[in-house]
Structures are given as C-alpha cells and as structure tokens.
BAVEX-827187 format. One line per field, with one value per residue (C-alpha): x negated, y, z negated; residue number from 1; residue in three letters. Coordinates in steps of 0.1 Angstrom, whole numbers, plus 5000, padded with zeros to 4 digits. Each point is the difference from the previous one (the first is absolute). Layout:
<sites>
x c(X,...)
y c(Y,...)
z c(Z,...)
resi c(NUM,...)
resn c(ALA,...)
</sites>
This chain:
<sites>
x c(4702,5009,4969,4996,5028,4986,5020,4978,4967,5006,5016,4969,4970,5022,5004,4959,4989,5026,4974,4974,5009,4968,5006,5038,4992,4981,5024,5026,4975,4992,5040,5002,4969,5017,5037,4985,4976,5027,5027,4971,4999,5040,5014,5037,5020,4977,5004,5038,5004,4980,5019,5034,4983,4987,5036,5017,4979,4998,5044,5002,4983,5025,5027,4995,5035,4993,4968,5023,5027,4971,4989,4970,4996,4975,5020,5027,4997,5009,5034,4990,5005,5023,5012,4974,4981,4972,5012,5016,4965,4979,5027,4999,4958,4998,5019,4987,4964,5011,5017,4964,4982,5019,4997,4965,5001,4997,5037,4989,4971,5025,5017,5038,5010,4978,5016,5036,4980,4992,5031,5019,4979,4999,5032,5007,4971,5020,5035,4990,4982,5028,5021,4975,5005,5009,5029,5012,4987,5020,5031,4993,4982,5023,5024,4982,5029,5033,5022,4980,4961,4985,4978,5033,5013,4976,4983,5021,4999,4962,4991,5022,4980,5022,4987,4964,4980,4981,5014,4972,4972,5005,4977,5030,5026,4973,4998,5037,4999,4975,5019,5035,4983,4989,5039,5009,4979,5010,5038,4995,4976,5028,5024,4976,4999,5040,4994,4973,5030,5027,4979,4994,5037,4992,5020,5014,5038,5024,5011,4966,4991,5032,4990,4965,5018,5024,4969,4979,5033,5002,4963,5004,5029,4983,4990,4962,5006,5020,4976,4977,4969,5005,4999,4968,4997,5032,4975,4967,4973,4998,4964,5006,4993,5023,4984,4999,5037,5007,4976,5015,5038,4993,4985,5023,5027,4983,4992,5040,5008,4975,5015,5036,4987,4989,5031,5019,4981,4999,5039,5010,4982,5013,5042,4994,4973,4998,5034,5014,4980,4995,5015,5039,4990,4983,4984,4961,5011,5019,4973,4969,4973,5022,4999,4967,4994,5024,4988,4964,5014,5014,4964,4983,5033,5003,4967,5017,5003,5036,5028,5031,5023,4984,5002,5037,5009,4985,5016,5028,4997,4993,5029,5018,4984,5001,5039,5001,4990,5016,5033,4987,4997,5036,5011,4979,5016,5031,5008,5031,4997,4976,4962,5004,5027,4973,4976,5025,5007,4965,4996,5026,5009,4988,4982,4973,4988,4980,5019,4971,4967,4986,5019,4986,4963,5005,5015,4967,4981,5015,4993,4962,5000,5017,4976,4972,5011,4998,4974,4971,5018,4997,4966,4964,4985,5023,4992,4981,5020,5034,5033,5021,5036,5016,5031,4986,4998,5032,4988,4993,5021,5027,4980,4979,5008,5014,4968,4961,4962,4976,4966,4981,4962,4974,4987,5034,4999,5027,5030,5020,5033,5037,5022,5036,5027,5026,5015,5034,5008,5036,4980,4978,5003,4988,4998,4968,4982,4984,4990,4988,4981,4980,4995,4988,4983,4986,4993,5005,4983,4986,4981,4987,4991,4981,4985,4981,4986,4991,4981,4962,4987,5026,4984,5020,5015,5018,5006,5017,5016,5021,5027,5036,5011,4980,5013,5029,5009,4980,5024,5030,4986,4996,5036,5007,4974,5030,5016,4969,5003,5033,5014,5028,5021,5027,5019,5000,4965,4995,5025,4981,4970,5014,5013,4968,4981,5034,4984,4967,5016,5024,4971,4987,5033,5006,4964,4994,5038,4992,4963,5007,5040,5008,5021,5017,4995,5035,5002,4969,5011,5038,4980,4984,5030,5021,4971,4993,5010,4981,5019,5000,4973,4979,5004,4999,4967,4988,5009,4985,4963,5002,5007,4974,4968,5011,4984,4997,5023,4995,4969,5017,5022,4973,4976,5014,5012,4963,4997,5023,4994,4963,5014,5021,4970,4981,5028,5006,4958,4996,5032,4999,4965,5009,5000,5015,4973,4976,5016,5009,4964,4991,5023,4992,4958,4992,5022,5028,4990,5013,5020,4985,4971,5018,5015,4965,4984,5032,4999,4963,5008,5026,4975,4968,5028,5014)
y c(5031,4984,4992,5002,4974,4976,5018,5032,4979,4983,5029,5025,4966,4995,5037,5011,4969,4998,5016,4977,4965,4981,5013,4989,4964,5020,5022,4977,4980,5037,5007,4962,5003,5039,4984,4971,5020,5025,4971,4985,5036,5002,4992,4979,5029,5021,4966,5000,5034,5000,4975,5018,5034,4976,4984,5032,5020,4966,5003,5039,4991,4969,5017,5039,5010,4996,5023,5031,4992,5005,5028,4988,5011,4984,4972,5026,4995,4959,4992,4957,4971,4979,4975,4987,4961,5023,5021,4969,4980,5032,4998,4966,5000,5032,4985,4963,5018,5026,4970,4982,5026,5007,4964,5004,5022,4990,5012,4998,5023,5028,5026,4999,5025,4981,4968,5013,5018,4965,4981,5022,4998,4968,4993,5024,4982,4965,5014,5020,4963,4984,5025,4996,4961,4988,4984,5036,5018,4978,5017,5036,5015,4985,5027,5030,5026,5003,5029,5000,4992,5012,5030,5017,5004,5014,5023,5023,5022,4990,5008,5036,5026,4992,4963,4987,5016,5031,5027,5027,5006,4991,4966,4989,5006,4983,4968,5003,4994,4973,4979,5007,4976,4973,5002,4993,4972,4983,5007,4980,4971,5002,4982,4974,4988,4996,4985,4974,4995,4994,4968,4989,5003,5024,5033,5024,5008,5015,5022,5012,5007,5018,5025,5004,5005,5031,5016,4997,5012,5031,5009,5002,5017,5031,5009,5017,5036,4983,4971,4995,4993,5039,5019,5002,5028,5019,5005,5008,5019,5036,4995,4980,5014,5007,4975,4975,5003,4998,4972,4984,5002,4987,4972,4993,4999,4977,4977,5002,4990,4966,4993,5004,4971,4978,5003,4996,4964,4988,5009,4987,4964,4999,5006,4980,4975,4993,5006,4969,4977,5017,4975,5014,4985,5023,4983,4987,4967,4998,5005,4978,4997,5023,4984,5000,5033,5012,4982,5017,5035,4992,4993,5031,5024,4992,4989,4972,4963,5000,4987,5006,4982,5011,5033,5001,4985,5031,5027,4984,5002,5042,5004,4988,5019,5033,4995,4997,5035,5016,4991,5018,5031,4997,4997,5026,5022,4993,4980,4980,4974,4970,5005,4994,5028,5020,4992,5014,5029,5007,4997,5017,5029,5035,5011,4974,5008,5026,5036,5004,4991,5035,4985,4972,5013,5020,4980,4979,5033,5006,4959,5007,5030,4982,4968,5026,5016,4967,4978,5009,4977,4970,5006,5017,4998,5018,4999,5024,4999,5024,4981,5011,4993,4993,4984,4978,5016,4994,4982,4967,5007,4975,4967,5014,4990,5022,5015,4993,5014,5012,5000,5033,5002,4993,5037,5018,5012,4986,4993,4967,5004,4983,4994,4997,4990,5028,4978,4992,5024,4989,4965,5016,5001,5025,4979,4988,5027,4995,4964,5005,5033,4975,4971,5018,5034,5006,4976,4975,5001,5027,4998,4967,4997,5037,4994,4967,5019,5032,4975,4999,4977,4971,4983,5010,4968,5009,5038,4995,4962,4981,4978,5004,4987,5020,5031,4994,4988,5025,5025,4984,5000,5035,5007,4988,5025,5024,4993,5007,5030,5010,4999,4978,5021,4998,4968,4998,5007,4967,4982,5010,4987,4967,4997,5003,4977,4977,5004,4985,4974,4996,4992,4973,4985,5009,5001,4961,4999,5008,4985,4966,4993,5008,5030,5017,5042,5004,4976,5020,5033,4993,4988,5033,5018,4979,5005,5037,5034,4997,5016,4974,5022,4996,4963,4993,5018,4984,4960,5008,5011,4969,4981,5025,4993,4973,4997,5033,5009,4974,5015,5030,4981,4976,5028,5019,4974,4989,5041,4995,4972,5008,5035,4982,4975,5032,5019,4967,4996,5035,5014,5039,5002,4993,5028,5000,5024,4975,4972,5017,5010,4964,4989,5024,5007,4967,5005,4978,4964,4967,4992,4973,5021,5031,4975,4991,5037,5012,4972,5009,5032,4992,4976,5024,5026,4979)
z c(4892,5032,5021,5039,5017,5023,5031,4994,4995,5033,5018,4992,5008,5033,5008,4995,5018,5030,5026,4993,5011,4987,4964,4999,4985,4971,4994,4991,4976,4985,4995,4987,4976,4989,4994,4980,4976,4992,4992,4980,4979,4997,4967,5008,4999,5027,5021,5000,5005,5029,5012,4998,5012,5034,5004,4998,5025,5027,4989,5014,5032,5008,4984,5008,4991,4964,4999,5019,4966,4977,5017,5017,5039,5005,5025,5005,5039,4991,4995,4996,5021,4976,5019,5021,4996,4996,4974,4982,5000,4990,4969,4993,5006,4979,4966,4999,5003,4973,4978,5001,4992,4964,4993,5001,4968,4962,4990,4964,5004,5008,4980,4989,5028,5028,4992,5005,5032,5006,4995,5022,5025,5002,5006,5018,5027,4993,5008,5033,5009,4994,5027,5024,5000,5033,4989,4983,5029,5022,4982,5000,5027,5023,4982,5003,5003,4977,4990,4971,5007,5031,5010,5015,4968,4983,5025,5013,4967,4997,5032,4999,4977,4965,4996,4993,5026,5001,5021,4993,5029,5035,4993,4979,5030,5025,4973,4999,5038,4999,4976,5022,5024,4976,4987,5036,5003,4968,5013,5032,4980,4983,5024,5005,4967,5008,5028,4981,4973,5025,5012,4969,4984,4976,5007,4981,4988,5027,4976,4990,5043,5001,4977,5017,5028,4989,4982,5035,5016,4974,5001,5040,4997,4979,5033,5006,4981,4966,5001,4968,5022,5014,4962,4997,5034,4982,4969,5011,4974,5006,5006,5032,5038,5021,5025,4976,4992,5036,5005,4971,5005,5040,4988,4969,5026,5022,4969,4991,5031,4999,4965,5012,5032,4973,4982,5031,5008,4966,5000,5030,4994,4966,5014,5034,4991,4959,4987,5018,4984,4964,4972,4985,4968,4977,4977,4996,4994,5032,5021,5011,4970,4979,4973,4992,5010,4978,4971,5009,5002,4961,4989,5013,4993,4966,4993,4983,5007,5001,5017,5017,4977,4968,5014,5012,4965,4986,5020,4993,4959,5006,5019,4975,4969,5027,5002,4962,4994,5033,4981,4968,5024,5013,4968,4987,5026,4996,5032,4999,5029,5008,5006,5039,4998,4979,5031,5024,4980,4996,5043,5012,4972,5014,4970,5005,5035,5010,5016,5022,5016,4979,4965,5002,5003,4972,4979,5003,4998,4964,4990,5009,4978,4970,5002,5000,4968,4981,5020,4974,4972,5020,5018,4989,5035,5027,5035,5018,5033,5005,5009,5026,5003,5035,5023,5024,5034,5018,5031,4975,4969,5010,4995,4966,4969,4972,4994,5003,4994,5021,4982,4999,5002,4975,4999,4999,5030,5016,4977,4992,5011,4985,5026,4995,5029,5009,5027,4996,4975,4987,4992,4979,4962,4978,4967,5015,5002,4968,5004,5036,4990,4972,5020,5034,4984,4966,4983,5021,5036,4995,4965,5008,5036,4992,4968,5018,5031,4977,4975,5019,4973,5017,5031,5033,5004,4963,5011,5029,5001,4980,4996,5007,4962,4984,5024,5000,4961,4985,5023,4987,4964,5004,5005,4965,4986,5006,4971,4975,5025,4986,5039,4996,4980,5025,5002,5035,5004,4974,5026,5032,4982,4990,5037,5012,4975,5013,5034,4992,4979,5034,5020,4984,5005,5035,5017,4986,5013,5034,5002,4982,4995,5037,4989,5024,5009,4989,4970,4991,5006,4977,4972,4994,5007,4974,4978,5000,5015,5024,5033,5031,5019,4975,4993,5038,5003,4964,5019,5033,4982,4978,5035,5015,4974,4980,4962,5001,4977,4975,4988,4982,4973,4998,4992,4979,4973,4997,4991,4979,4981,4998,4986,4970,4991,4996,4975,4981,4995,4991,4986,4991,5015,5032,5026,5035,5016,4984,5021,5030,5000,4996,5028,5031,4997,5014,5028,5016,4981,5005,4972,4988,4999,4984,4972,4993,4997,4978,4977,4995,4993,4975,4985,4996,4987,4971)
resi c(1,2,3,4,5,6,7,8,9,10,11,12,13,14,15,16,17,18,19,20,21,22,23,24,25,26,27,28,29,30,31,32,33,34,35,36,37,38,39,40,41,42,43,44,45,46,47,48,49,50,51,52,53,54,55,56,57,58,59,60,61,62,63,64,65,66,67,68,69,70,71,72,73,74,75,76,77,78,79,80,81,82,83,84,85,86,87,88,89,90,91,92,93,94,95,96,97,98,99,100,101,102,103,104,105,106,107,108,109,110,111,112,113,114,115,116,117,118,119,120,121,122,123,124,125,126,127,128,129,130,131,132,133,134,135,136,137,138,139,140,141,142,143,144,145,146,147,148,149,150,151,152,153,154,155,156,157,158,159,160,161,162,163,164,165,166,167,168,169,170,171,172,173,174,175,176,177,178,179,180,181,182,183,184,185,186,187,188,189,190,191,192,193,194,195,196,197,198,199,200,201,202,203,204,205,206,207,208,209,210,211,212,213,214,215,216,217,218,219,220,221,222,223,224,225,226,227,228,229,230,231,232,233,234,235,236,237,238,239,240,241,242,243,244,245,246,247,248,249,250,251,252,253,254,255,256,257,258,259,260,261,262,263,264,265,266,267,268,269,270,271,272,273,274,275,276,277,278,279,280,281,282,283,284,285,286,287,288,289,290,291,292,293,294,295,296,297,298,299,300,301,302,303,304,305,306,307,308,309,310,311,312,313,314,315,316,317,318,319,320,321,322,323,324,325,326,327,328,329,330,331,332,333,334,335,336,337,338,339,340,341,342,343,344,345,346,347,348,349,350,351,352,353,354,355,356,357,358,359,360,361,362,363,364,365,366,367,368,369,370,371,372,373,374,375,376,377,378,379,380,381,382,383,384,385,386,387,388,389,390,391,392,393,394,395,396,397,398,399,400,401,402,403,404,405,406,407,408,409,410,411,412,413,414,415,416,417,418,419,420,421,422,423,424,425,426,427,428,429,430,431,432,433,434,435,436,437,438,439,440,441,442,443,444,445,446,447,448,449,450,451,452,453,454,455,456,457,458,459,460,461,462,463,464,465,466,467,468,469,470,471,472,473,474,475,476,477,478,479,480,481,482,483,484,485,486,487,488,489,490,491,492,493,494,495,496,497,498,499,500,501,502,503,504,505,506,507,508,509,510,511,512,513,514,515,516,517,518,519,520,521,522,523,524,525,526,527,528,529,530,531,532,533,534,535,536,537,538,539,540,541,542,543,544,545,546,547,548,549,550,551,552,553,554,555,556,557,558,559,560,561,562,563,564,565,566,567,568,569,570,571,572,573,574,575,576,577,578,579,580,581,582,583,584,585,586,587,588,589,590,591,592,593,594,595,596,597,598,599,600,601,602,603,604,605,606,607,608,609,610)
resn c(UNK,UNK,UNK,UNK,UNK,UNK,UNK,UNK,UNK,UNK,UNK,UNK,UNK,UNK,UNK,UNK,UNK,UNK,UNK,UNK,UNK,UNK,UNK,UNK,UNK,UNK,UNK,UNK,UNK,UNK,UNK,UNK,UNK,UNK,UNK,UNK,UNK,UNK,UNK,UNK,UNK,UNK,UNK,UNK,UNK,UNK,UNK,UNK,UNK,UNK,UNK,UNK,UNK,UNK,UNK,UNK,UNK,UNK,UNK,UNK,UNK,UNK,UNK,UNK,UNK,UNK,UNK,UNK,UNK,UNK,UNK,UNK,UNK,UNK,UNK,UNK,UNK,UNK,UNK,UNK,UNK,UNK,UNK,UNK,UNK,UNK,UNK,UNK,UNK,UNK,UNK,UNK,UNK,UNK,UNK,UNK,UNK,UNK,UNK,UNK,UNK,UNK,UNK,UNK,UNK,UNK,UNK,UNK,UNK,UNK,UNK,UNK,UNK,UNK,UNK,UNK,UNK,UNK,UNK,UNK,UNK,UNK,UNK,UNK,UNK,UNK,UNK,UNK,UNK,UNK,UNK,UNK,UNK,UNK,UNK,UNK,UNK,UNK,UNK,UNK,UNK,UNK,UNK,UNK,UNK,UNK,UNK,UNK,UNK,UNK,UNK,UNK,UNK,UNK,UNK,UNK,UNK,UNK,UNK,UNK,UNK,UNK,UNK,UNK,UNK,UNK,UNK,UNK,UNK,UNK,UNK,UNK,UNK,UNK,UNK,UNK,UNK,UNK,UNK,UNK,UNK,UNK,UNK,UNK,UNK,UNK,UNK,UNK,UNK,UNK,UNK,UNK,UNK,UNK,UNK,UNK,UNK,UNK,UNK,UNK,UNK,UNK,UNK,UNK,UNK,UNK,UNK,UNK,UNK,UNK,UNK,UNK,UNK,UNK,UNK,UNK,UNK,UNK,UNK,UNK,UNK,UNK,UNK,UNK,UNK,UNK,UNK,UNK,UNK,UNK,UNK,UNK,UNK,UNK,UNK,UNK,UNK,UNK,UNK,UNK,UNK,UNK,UNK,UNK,UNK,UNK,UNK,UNK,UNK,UNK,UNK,UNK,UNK,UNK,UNK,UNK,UNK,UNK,UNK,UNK,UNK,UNK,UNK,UNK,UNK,UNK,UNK,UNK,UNK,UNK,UNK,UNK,UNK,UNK,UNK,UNK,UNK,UNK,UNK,UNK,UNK,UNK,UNK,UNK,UNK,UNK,UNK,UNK,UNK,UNK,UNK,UNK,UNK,UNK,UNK,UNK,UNK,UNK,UNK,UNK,UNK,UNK,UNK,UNK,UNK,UNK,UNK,UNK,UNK,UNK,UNK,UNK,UNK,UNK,UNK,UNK,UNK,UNK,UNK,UNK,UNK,UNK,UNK,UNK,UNK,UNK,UNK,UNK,UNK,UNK,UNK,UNK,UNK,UNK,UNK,UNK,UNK,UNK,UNK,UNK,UNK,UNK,UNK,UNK,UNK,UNK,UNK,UNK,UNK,UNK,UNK,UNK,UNK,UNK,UNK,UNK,UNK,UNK,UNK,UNK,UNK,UNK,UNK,UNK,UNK,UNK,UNK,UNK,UNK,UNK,UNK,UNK,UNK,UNK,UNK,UNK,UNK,UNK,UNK,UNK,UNK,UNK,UNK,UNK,UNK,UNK,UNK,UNK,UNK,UNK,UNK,UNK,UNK,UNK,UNK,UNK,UNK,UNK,UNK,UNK,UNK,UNK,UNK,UNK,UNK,UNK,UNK,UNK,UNK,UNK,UNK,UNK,UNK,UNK,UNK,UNK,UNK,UNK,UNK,UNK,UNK,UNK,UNK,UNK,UNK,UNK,UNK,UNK,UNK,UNK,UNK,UNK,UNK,UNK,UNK,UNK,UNK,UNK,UNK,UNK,UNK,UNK,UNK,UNK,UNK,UNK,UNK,UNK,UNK,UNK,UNK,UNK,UNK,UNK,UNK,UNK,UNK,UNK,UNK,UNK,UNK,UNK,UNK,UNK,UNK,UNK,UNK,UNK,UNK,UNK,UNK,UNK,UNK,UNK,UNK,UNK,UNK,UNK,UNK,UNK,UNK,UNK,UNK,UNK,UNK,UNK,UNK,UNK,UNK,UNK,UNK,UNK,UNK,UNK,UNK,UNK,UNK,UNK,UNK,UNK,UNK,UNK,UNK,UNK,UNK,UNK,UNK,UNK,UNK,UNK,UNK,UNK,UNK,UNK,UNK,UNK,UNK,UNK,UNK,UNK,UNK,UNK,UNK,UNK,UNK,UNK,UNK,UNK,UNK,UNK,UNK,UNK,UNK,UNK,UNK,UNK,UNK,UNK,UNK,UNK,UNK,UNK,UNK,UNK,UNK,UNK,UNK,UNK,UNK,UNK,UNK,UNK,UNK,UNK,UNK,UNK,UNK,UNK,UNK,UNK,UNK,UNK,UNK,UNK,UNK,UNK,UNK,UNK,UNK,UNK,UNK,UNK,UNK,UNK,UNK,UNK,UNK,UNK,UNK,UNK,UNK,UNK,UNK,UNK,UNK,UNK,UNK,UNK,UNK,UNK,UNK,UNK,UNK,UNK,UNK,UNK,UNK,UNK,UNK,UNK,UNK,UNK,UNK,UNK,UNK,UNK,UNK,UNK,UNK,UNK)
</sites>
C-alpha cells in the first residue's frame, strides 16, 4: 500500500502553518522529520511506487492536457504552456530530480513487475533528458509548428464537443473558454520560436509551411457558424438555462473570433515572413544539426540503438519478401500482367473503391462486427471501453492519414474512437479495410492503449504513456491476427493487407531515404508508388508526414518484428502448449514497454512456462 507522497506531506505542514509566520521554520522540519520516517517504514516497492504516483501528479499539473484525456478535471481550466524557457526548465528540473530519485533504490530488492516498472521508467527519464539537451533543444523548439505537430492540428476536434474534452455542465464550456486563450497564446509564442530559428539557421521545410499555411487558410475559411470552435453552443444539455446558452454562444463567438486573429497572425508571418527563408530540401540531414537529431529520434522511436543504414538495408530485404507473395496473389487470382500493372489495376478498377461516404462506414461497421465474433480466441481479457467508428470531420480530412485512434477514457465513459479518411474518395481502396480496421481499432489501438489505462494495478506513467514501437508494432502485429481470425478469406483482402505491411516495410526505406540519403519528395513519393497500390494522394500525404515527423514511422516495422519474433521463440519453446491469449496477455498488461524490456519479460515468461 502506497503511503502519503512527499507533495501531500508538505502541501498539508505548509497549508496548517501558513498564518503563523514564527512556526513556518518548524513546520518544514515536522514535514521533513514525517517524509523521512515514513520512507524509513516503506518496503522498496512502496518507495518506488510513491515515486511514480509523485511524478505523475507533479506531470498533470505541467502537462494538464493529459489529465482532461484521462478523464480528470481537475486542471480542465489549463490548457499548458509547452513552449516556454519556463515550461522547458520545469521539464528538464522535473526528470533529472525524478531520474535521482530511482537511483536511490535497491533494484534487486524489488519484485519482477517493479523492476520492469523500474526499467521503463528509467529510460524513459534518460530519453526525455536527452531531448531536453541544449544541443537537441537547439533543433526542435525552434520548429514548433508543422502540418503534422502543432496545437492547430490537433485542437480544433478537441476543443469542439466530439474530441477529449468534457462538454457537460456550463463549468466545462467556461474551462473550454479559459483554455481558448492559453491556445492563443501558445499560437503567437509560437511565431517567436520561428523567429528564434530563423536567426539561428534552423527552419523548417517550405513544403511543410505551405501546408500550415492552407490548413490555417481552411480553418479561417470555415467561417464563425461552420467553425469547430462554435459546436459546442449547437449542442448544449437539455438541462442548460436559457441565459446561460445565451451567455455561452456570445461569448463562444467572441472566443472564435480571437482564435480566427491568431490564426490570421500566425498565417500571415508564416506566407510573408517564414516561407522565404524555410530550407527546399526536405530531409533532416540537410538541415543544421540534422544529423544528429535524427539519429536521436531513432533511439527513442524504436527504442533501439539502431542506425540508418542498418535500417534501410532492412526495409529493403521486406520489400522484397512482400513482393514475393503479392505475386502469389496475382497469380492466385488469375492476373495476367506484371505486379506494377496488378498495382494499377488494383488503384484505379471501380470495384475497389468505395461508392459512397455512407458505404464506406458501413463496410467498417460490418468489419467491427466480424472481429467481435472471433476476438475471444486470441484474447481472455477484452477491454472495457466501446469503440466507435468514424470519417474524420471534413474541415481536416485532407492532410490525415488513412486512418487513426483516439483513445477513450479509463472508466468507459467516453469511447475510443477509429478514425478512417473519407477524403478523396476515388483514392480510397477498399481491400484495406480489413488491415486498417486491425491495426487502428480492435485489436490493435484500441485493445492495447485501453487495456493499459483500464489496468489500476500499472502505475500512471505505464497506464497512460508509452512508446511509439511498442504502439505502433503491436498495431501492426495485430493486423496479422486476422488470419487466425479467418478474415482474409478474400484474396484481395490478403493483398490490401500485404500492401499495407509493404507500407511499413516502405518506410523504413523511404523515411531513412529522406532523413539520411538526401532523398528527394518525389524520388520518395515514386518508390512507394512503384512498390505498392498505393494511389498518389495517398503516397504524397504518406512522404510529406515522414518529411513532417521524421522516425516516426520507423517504429511500426521495427516493433512489430520484435512481436513477432518474441511470438515464434515462444511456439518453438512450448510447442502444442502454447496459447496466444496466454501471450497476448503477457504482452499488453505491463503496458507499452521498451523492447528491450518487453524481450526480457517474454523470455521470462517462456522460461518459468517450460
């Protein structure tokens, strides 16, 4: 049982002694001598989780957008600074104190589940040190905004009643209010991080600032009534007043009308001012201290010491084996031509695109009903949380990927949501529905980002964070799960999932391309057309995130191959008494681990089970 954390101890001493100025010196030696004889009681384990429980509660305050995802309101009036000195040195001050404090604890006195506690926490202090480097620093928050990363992208839907933020009493609309202004201000701080990057040489991609600028240019465009910023006053409870709803919508408009100002400023300096001097050259490597910034971002995407060229080399060994058995299909078919004609057929024949915006949600309505008949022979612990299938809202559609996952909250109360893109519709291929449906809903996102946050023996920091390797490779694990499924039946179903497992095994090809081989956008973008069926939208809008967030993408091949591998180490050990809900259990109640970490739990397990 977790004692008192020294932020309650010192908060209560501070708060019953503040009137009385004489007795503030004894106070603080009371709190001291209070702290000290409960860590003297604590066994190691009560130590370390008191650690994690102070770290994630000081993590809430500086970082209050993550408490409103969880479901937690009690910052909901914060939307965070995030890109201040200030907020960067309460960061940096916050993990090396954190980082010393675990260090201080007898590792070896812990239990099997606190060590991998432990270990993850641990590096996951060393890695956010090592970003907060000056020299790291120096590369990134002189780039605040792309078409990809920045709070415009992201919180229009949050921010509009269908996204992460409570909509319910008239407090909620007031915080709502409250936090428009803070997104203001981190719009307009915003421009001078530019402005501090311009000096220094280290700018972003003209082709990157373009796109910001079209999406500011769209969101203006919505105009006040169609603007995402305005739902919430065209849904109001029934229990609301009427002056309230008046209040309410008055001010909502005059909050709109700020946001659309900031928008204006931040899109005028980036056309008139930043554009100019933003580098043509896309790559990492092509711009000042790229280099080793890129290599950094491999480390703590892939949680791997690896490098470019080895990964490159490797991307390029799956695209080959993917091509292998994408010719099997056209054979298997019957397709009498060359594969890149069987990619063409694939992009352009109507019976593979969707009829309508309405066919193509049900189509994924009917995949979430047939992966719920048969997800009890792969799993024994289902998530509490409901999915809910959607198109991406229209005003943002056209820069989203082919489909994504909004997590739900821990108590079910709000639902995790699959997002699929509906933009573009004669681009849009229907022999990926079963993959994407997989990958971004059940069992991918969705089972393992829910089954974490639902599991209240985890500390917080396990819950609710994570690394993109294991996120992302368990979710492209999970799309082979299908065929134990019995959901690739249909040939072209088993081709739209090898095109997409050709996409991840693309981007280590073309993101190390673009980041350390001085790749072009268009050299990138014709390798993954002459490699898939991809359609050009969505290979253009597949280049410019890799440009965008660069390792990114690496982390979901990466992932899911140390899945798998760990997975056939486990069959060969234990032959018929292996069992996949056994292993899948294994894999996703410690949360989203490291994988060198997660190769050392499952290889336990396989141990203490033979």
């Amino acid at each position: 049982m977790i004692k008192k954390p020294l932020a309650l101890l010192v908060g209560t001493s501070l708060l019953a002694f503040s009137g009385v100025a004489a007795a503030q010196p004894l106070a603080a030696t009371s709190a001291a001598a209070m702290e000290h004889h409960e860590e003297a009681e604590m066994t190691e384990g009560e130590k370390l989780k008191a650690l994690f429980a102070r770290s994630d509660e000081e993590n809430l305050k500086r970082n209050p957008i993550g408490a409103l995802f969880r479901g937690d309101e009690r910052y909901a009036d914060r939307l965070g600074d995030y890109i201040s000195d200030e907020y960067f040195a309460g960061e940096k001050a916050a993990e090396t104190a954190e980082l010393a404090a675990l260090l201080k604890l007898d590792r070896n006195k812990l239990s099997a589940t606190d060590r991998i506690a432990y270990d993850v926490f641990k590096r996951d202090k060393e890695q956010a040190l090592k970003g907060l480097s000056d020299e790291i620093m120096a590369l990134t928050v002189v780039r605040p905004v792309n078409h990809f990363s920045g709070f415009h992208t992201f919180y229009p839907d949050f921010a509009s009643g269908k996204g992460g933020a409570p909509f319910k009493t008239v407090k909620n609309y007031d915080d709502n209010l409250k936090r428009h202004k803070q997104f203001i201000i981190i719009g307009d701080r915003s421009i001078g991080r530019f402005r501090e990057g311009m000096e220094s040489g280290v700018v972003e991609t003209k082709l990157t600032i373009t796109n910001v600028i079209e999406q500011l240019a769209t969101q203006i465009g919505l105009g006040l009534e169609n603007s995402p910023f305005m739902a919430p006053t065209k849904n109001f409870p029934d229990d609301f007043s009427d002056a309230d709803k008046k209040r309410l919508t008055r001010e909502y408009a005059a909050a709109t009308k700020d946001i659309f100002a900031g928008y204006q400023r931040m899109h005028d300096f980036l056309k008139n001012e930043y554009l100019p001097v933003a580098r043509n050259e896309v790559g990492l490597s092509q711009m000042k201290g790229g280099a080793v910034l890129y290599e950094n971002m491999i480390e703590n995407t892939t949680t791997l010491p690896l490098k470019a060229d080895y990964i490159h080399n490797l991307g390029l060994s799956e695209v080959t084996r993917i091509k292998t058995e994408m010719e099997e299909i056209k054979a298997e078919v019957g397709f009498d031509g060359t594969l890149s004609e069987f990619f063409e057929y694939l992009r352009t024949d109507e019976q593979f695109h969707p009829e309508s915006r309405e066919a193509l949600t049900q189509a994924y309505y009917d995949m979430g009903k047939k992966v719920d008949a048969k997800i009890g022979e792969q799993f024994k612990v289902l998530p509490k949380s409901p999915l809910e299938i959607r198109p991406y809202d229209e005003s943002v559609e056209k820069f989203q990927a082919g489909g994504s996952y909004q997590s739900g909250t821990p108590d079910g109360s709000r639902p995790g949501v699959f997002y699929f893109n509906a933009y573009d519709l004669p681009s849009r291929s229907t022999s990926g529905i079963t993959t994407l449906y997989l990958h971004e809903g059940a069992p991918g996102h969705h089972f393992q980002i829910s089954l974490a946050q639902e599991n209240t023996d985890l500390p917080n920091f396990m819950r609710f964070g994570g690394n993109t390797a294991f996120v992302e490779g368990w979710a492209l694990y999970s799309e082979k799960l299908g065929f134990p499924m019995g959901l690739y039946t249909d040939p072209y179903q088993r081709i739209g999932h090898l095109d997409d497992e050709m996409l991840r095994a693309m981007r280590l090809v073309v993101d190390t391309g673009l980041h350390s081989k001085g790749w072009s956008r268009e050299k990138a973008i014709k390798y993954m057309l002459d490699n898939s069926s991809m359609g050009e939208t969505d290979a253009t809008a597949e280049v410019e995130r890799y440009i965008a967030i660069p390792s990114q993408a690496l982390a979901y091949k990466i992932g899911a191959l140390t899945i798998q591998r760990l997975k056939k180490e486990a069959q060969d050990t234990l032959g018929d008494t292996f069992d996949p809900r056994e292993f899948h259990d294994q894999v996703l109640n410690t949360g989203a681990l490291p994988m060198t970490v997660l190769e050392s739990k499952i290889r336990d397990w396989i141990a203490a089970q033979s």
